[in-house]
N, C-alpha and C positions, 0 to 999 in steps of 0.2 A: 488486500489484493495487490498493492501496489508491491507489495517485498516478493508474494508468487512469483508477478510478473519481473521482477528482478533477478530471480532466478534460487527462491525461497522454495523449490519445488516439493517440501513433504514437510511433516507437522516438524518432524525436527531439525530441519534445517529453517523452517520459520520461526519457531521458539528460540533458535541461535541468534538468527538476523534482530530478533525484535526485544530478545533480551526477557523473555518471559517461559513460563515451564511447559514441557512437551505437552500437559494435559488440556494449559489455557489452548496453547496452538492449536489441538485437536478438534477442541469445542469451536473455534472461531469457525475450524477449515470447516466442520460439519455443517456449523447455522451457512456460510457461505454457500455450502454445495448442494445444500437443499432449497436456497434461494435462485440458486440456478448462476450463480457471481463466479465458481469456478466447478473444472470436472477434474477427473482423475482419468489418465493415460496409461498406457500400455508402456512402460520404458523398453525404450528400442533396445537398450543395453542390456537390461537385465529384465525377462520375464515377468520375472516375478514380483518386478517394485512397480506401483503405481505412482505416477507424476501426475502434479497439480499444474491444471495450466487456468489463464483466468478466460471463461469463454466470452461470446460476442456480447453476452449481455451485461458481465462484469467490464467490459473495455468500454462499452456504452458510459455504465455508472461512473468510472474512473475518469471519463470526459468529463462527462456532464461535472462532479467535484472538483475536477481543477477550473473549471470555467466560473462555477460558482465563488471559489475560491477568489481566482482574478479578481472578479466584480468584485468580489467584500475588501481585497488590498488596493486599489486602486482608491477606494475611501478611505485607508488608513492616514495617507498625508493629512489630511483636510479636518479627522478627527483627531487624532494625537500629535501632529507635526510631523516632517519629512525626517526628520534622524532618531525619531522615537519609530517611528513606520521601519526605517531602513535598519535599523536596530533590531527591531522586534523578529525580521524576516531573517537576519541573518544569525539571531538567537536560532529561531526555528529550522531554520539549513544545517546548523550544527546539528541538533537534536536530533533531526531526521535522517542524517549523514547524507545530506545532498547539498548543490550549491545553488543559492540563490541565484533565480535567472533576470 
């Protein structure tokens, strides 16, 4: 949901973003939009393309997992050490192509 919301608006520009094949993207976009996590739109540009946006209830979810997230890093120092913690997040910000906050 999070690459959607990035501006991953259709299975093949999610499959680019995420580095996986137009078919997984499809299947992911499908289980999502039947769980109600995203909808498809009318593109104001072009008729005829439908755009993924992520609705209220996927912006819901995508709290609630960063929150959940926080609480489980904020135990990281305490169970691996403070530069094995600070390591591990800044492994993972590469991965994700985002920077650690």
């Amino acid at each position: 949901m999070q690459a959607i919301d990035g501006g991953a608006n259709s299975a093949a520009g999610r499959s680019r973003m995420l580095g996986v094949s137009r078919q997984a993207a499809a299947k992911t976009i499908g289980a999502l939009e039947r769980a109600g996590y995203v909808e498809r739109t009318a593109d104001a540009a072009d008729a005829r393309r439908k755009r993924l946006v992520v609705s209220g209830r996927g912006r819901e979810a995508i709290a609630i997992g960063a929150a959940e997230f926080e609480k489980s890093y904020q135990r990281w120092p305490h169970t691996v050490g403070p530069a094995t913690a600070a390591s591990t997040l800044s492994a993972l910000s590469v991965l994700s192509g985002s920077t650690p906050s």
